[in-house]
C-alpha positions as CSV (number, residue, x, y, z in Angstrom):
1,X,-43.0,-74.6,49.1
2,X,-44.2,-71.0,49.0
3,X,-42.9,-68.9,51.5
4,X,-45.4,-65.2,51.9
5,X,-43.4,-62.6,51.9
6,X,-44.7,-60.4,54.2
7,X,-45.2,-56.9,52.5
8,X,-44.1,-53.9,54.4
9,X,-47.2,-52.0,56.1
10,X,-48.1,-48.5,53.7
11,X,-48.9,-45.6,55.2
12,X,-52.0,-43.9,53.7
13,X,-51.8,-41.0,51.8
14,X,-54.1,-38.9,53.9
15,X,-52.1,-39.5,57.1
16,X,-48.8,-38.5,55.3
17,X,-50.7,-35.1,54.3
18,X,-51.5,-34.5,57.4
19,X,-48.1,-34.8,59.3
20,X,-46.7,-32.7,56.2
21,X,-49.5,-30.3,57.3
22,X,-48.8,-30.3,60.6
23,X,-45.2,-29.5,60.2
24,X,-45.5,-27.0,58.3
25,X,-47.9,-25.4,61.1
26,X,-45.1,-26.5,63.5
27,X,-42.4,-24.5,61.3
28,X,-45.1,-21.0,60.9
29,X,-46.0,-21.4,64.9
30,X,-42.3,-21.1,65.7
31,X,-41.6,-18.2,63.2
32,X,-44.1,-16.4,64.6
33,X,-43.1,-16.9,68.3
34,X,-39.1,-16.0,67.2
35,X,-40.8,-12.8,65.7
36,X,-42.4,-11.8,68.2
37,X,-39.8,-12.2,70.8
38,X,-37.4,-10.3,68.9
39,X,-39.8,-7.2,68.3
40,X,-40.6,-7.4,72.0
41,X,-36.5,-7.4,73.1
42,X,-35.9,-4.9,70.7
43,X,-39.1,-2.5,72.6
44,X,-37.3,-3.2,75.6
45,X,-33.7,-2.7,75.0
46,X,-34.3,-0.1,72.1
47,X,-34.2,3.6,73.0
48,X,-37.2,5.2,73.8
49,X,-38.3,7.6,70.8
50,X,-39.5,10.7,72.2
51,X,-43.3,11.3,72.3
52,X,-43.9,13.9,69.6
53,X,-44.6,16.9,71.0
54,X,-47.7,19.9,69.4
55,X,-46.1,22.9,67.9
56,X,-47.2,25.7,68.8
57,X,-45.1,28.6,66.7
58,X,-47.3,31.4,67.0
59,X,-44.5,33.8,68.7
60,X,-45.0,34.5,72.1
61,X,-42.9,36.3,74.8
62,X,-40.3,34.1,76.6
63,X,-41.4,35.9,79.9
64,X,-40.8,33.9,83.1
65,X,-40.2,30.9,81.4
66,X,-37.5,28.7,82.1
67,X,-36.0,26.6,78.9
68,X,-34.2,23.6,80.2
69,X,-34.4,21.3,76.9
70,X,-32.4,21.8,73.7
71,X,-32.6,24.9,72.1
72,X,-31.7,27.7,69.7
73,X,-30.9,31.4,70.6
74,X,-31.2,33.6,67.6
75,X,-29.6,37.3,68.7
76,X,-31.0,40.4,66.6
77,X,-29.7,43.9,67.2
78,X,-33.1,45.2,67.3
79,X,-36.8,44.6,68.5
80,X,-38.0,45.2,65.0
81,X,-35.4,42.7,63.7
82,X,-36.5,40.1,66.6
83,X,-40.2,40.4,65.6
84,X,-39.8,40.3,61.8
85,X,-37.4,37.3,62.6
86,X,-40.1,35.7,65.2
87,X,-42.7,36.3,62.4
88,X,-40.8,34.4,59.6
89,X,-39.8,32.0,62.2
90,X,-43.0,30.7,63.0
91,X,-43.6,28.9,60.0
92,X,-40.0,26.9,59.6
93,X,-41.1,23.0,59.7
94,X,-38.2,22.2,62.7
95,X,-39.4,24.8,65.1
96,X,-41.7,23.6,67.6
97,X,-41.9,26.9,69.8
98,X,-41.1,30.8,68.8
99,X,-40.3,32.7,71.9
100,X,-39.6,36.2,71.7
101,X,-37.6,38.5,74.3
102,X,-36.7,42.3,73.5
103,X,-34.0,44.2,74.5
104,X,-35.9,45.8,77.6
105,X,-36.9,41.8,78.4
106,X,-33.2,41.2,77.9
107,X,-32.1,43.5,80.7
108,X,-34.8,42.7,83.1
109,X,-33.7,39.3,83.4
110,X,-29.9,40.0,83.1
111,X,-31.0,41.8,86.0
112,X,-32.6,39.2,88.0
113,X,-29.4,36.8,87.1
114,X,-27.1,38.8,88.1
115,X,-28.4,40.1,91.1
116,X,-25.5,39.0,92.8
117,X,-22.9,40.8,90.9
118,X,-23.0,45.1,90.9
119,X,-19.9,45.6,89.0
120,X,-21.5,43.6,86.2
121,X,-24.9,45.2,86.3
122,X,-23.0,48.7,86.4
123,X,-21.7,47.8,82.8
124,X,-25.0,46.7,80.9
125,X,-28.0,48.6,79.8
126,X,-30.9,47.7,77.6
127,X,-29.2,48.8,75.2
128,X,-25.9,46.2,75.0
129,X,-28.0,43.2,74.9
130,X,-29.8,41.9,71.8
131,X,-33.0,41.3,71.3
132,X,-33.2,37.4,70.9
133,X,-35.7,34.7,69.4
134,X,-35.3,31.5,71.5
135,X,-36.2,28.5,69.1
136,X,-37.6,25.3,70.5
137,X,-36.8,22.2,67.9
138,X,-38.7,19.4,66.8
139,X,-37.7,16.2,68.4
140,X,-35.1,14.6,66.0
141,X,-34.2,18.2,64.5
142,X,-30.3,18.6,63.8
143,X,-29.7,22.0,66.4
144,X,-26.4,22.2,64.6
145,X,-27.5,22.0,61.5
146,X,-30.4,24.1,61.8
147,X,-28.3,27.1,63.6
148,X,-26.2,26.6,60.3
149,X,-28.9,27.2,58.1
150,X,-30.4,30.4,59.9
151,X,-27.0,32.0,60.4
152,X,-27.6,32.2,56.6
153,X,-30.8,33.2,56.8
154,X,-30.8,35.8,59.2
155,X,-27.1,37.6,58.2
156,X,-28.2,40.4,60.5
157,X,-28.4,38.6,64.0
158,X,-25.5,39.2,66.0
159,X,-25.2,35.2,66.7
160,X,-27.1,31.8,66.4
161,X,-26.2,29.3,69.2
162,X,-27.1,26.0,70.0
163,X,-28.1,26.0,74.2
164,X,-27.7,22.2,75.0
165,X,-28.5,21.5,78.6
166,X,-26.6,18.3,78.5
167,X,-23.5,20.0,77.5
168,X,-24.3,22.8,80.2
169,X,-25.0,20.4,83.5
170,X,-22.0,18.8,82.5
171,X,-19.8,21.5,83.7
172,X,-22.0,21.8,86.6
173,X,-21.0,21.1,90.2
174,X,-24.7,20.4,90.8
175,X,-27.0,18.1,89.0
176,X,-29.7,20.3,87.6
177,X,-33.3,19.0,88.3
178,X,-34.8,16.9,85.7
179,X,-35.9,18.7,82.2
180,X,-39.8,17.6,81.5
181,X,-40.1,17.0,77.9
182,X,-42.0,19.8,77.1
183,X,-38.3,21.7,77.4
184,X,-39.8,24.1,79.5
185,X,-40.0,24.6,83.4
């Protein structure tokens, strides 16, 4: 007697293409997704980078302005120091904003800060303060090293400082009011 084996069933080749086809879809579909979800977590828990903001070097009086943001204070003896300073100034890569205040400038709002205080005003005149260049960075400029370099630079200013507001409202009783990003109020 003859006993049929039974054969098992065979999958056709084109179906077995297709479910290796579909997994691999399956595998790119889900890379894509894990991708994306990581760029999007890293946008939402990276810090913000700060807009980049127009230079605009051309130097220009400091006036009535108010500088809240990060910035450098170059100190020159004289107004024909600051200006040949605020000229060469203008066209250094990291500098964002020249601002320029003479001697006279100098007093007039030593003056206006100092209202308060008559003893103090007694000992100033035009004369004791600097002229100054007041140097608004680029965003992501190192201040420190920067006020490095131009204390080389410029061996005839009287000082180069770094004016951090963060560092400043720190050792404030008050909180200051918010610093738009322009640096400027």
């Amino acid at each position: 007697m003859i006993v049929p084996v039974e054969e098992p069933e065979r999958t056709p080749k084109a179906s077995r293409r297709l479910l290796w086809v579909v997994a691999a879809v399956a595998v790119l579909v889900l890379a894509a997704v894990a991708t994306t979800a990581v760029v999007v977590l890293n946008q939402i828990t990276g810090k913000p980078v700060p807009a980049a903001l127009p230079r605009d070097t051309v130097p220009v009086p400091l006036g009535e302005r108010e500088l809240c943001g990060l910035r450098l204070l170059v100190a020159i003896g004289t107004d024909a120091d600051m200006a040949t300073a605020a000229q060469t100034l203008q066209d250094d890569p990291k500098a964002r904003r020249v601002l320029t205040e003479t001697k006279a400038q100098a007093y007039e709002r030593f003056k206006k800060l100092f209202a308060d205080r008559p003893e103090l005003l007694k000992l100033v005149t035009p004369d004791t303060l600097p002229a100054a260049v007041h140097l608004v960075p680029v965003a992501g400029t190192d201040a420190e090293g920067w006020a490095n370099e131009l204390r080389q630079r410029f061996p005839k200013a009287e000082k180069v400082d770094v004016l951090d507001p963060a560092e400043i409202a720190a050792q404030m009783t008050t909180t200051p009011p918010p610093c738009p990003p322009s640096g400027e109020r």
